[in-house]
Each structure stands twice: as structure tokens, then as C-alpha cells.
PASEBA-1860 file (N, C-alpha, C; in nm, 3 decimals):
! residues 92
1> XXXXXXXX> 0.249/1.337/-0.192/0.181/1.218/-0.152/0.247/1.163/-0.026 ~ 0.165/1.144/0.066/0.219/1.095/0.175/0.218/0.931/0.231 ~ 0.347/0.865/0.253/0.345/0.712/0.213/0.365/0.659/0.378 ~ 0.380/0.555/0.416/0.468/0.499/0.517/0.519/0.332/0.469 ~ 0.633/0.304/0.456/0.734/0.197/0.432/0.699/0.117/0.508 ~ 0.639/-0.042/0.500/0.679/-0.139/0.603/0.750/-0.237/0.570 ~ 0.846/-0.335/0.635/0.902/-0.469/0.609/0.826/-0.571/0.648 ~ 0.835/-0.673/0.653/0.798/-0.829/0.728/0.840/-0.909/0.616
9> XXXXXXXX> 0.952/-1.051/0.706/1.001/-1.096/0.680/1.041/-1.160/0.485 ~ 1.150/-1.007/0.442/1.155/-1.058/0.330/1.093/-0.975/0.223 ~ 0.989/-0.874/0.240/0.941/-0.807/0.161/0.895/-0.678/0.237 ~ 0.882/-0.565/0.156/0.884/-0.454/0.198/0.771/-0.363/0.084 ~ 0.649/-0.328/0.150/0.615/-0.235/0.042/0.560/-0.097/0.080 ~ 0.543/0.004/0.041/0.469/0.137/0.012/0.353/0.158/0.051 ~ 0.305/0.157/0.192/0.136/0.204/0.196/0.083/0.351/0.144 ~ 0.021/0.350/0.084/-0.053/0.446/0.057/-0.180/0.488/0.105
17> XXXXXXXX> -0.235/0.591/0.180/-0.371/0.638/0.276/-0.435/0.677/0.132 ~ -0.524/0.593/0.088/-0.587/0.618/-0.052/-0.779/0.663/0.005 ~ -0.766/0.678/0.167/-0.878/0.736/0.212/-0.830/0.910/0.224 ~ -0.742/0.948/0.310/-0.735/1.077/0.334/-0.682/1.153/0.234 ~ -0.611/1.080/0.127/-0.596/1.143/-0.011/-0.596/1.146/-0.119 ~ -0.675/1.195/-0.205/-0.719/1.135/-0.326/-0.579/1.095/-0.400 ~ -0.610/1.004/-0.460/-0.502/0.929/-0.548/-0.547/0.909/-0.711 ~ -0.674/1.002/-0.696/-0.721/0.926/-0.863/-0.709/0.985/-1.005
25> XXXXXXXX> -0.602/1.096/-0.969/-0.527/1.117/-1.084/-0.410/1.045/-1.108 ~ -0.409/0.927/-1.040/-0.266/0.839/-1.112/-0.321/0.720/-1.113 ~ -0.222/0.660/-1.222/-0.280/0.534/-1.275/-0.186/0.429/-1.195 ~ -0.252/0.348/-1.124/-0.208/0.291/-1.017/-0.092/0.146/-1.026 ~ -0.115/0.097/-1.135/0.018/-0.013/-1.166/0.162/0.090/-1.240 ~ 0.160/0.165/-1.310/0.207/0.296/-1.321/0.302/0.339/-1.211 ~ 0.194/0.392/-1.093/0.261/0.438/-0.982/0.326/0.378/-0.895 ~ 0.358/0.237/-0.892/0.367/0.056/-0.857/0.500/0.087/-0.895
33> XXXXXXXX> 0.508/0.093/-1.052/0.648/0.077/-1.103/0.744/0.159/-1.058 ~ 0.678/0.341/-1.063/0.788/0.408/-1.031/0.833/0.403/-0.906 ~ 0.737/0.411/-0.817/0.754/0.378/-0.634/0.829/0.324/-0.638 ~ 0.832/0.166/-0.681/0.901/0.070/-0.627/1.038/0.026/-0.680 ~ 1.092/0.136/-0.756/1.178/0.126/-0.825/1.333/0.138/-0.729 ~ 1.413/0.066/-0.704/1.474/0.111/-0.604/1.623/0.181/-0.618 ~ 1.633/0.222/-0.736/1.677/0.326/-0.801/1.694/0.411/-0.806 ~ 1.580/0.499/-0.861/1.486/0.606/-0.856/1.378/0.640/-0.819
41> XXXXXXXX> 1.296/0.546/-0.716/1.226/0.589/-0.651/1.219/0.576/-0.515 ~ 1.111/0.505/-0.427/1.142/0.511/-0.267/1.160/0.353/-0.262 ~ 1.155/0.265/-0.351/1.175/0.113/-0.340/1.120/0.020/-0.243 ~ 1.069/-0.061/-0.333/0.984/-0.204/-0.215/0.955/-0.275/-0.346 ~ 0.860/-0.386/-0.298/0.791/-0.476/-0.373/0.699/-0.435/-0.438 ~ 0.624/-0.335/-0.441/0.482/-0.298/-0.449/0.386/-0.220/-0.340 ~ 0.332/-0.167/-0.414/0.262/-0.037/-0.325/0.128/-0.117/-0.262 ~ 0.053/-0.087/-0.152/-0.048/-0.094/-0.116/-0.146/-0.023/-0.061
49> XXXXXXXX> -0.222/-0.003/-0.143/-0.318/0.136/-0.111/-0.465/0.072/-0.001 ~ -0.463/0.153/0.108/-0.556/0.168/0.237/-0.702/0.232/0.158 ~ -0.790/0.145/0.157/-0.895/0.164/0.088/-1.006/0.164/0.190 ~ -1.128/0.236/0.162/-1.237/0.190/0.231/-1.320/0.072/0.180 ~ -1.388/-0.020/0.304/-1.469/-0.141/0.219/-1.630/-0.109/0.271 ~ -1.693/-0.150/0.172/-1.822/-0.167/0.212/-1.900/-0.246/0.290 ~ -1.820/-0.364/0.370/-1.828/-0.490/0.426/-1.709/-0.542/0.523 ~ -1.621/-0.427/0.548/-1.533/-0.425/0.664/-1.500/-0.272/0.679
57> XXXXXXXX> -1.360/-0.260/0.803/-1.343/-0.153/0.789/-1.269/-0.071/0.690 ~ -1.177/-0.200/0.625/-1.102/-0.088/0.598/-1.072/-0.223/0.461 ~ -0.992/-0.203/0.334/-0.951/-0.305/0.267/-0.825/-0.268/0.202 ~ -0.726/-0.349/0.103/-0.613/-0.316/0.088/-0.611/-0.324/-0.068 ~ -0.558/-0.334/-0.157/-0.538/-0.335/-0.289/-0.378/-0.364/-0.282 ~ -0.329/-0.425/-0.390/-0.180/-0.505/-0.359/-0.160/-0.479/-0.529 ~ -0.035/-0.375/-0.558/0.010/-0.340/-0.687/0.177/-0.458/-0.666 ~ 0.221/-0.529/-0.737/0.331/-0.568/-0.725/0.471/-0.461/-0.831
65> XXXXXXXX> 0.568/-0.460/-0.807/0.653/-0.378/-0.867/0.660/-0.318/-1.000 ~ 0.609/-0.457/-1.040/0.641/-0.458/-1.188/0.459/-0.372/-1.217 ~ 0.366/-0.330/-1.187/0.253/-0.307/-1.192/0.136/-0.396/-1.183 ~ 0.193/-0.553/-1.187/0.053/-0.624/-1.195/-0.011/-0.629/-1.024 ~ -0.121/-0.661/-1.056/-0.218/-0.634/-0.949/-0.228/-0.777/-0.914 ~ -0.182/-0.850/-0.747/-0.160/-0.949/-0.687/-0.300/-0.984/-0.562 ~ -0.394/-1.057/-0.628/-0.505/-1.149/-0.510/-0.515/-1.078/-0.383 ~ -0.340/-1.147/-0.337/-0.290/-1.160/-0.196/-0.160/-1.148/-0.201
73> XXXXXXXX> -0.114/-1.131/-0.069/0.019/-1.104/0.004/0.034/-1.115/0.176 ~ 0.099/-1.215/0.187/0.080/-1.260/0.345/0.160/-1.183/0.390 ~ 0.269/-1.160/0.391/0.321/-1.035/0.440/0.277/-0.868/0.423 ~ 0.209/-0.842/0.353/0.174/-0.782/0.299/0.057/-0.725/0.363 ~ -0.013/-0.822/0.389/-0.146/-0.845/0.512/-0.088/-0.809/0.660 ~ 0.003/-0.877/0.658/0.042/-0.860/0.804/0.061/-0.703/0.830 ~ 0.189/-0.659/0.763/0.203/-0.530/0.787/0.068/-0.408/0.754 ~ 0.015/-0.457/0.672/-0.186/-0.409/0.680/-0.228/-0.392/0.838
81> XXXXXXXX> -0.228/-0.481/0.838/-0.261/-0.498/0.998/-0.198/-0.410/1.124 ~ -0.069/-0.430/1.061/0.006/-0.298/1.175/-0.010/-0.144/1.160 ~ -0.040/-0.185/1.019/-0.047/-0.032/0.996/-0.206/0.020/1.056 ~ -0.300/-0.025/1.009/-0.424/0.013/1.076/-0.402/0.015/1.175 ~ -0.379/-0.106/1.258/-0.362/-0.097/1.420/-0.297/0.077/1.491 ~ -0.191/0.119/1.405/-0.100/0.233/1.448/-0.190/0.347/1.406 ~ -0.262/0.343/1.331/-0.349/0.488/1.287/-0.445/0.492/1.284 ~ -0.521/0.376/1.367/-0.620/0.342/1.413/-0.704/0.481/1.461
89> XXXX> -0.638/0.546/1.555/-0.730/0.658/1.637/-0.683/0.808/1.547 ~ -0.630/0.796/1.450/-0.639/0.937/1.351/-0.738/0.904/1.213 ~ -0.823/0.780/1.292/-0.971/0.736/1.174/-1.059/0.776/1.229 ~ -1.058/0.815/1.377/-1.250/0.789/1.499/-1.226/0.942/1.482
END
């Protein structure tokens, strides 16, 4: 599975390209826990999987560590944002 790590101020989580690779043999608060485990796994707050939307381009899904599934995340958003912005032209 191929991930990329971002920070902003204070929190750090796990993007996941949940367009270019299927992800739907794992159960996704599940995969939250072990990811983010900073232990034994690659560690952050919570994973965020790069989704397609039907009503924008692109949308996010926000797993928090422990597995529950979080509204929102302002940091969280932000680094969303960078990240599309950066892989923007390996989408066209």
C-alpha cells in the first residue's frame, strides 16, 4: 500500500490514494488503528483516505487513531489541500 505522511501544526496523519488503489479489502477504522500506531506501525493521528466525490473533485474521509471516524479536521484539510495540489498533474 502506498501512503504519503503529512504534518501541520501539531498533528500528523497517513494519506492514503484510495482512487489509484483499491483499499476495499480492509476494514478502514481497523487500518486507522494499526497505521497509526506509533509503535508498530508508520504513526500519526489518523489515516486519511483521497476519495473521489460526485460533487467536487476530489473528497477526504478522516479515520482518527483510535478508529473512530471524525466530521472534520482543520489540519487535516489543510494538508488535503497540499497534497492534491502536489499530485495534481499525475490525475489529468
Amino acid at each position: 500500500m502506498q501512503f504519503t505522511k503529512l504534518h501541520g501544526i501539531g498533528n500528523d496523519y497517513i494519506y492514503i490514494d484510495a482512487i489509484n488503489q483499491d483499499i476495499s479489502a480492509y476494514d478502514e477504522p481497523a487500518l486507522s488503528r494499526v497505521l497509526s500506531d506509533r509503535n508498530f506501525g508508520i504513526g500519526g493521528d489518523g489515516i486519511i483516505l483521497v476519495l473521489p466525490s460526485e460533487i467536487a473533485d476530489f473528497r477526504m474521509r478522516v479515520y482518527n487513531s483510535d478508529g473512530s471516524e471524525a466530521e472534520m479536521c482543520g489540519n487535516g484539510m489543510r494538508a488535503f489541500a497540499k497534497y492534491i495540489y502536489e499530485h495534481a498533474s499525475s490525475r489529468r
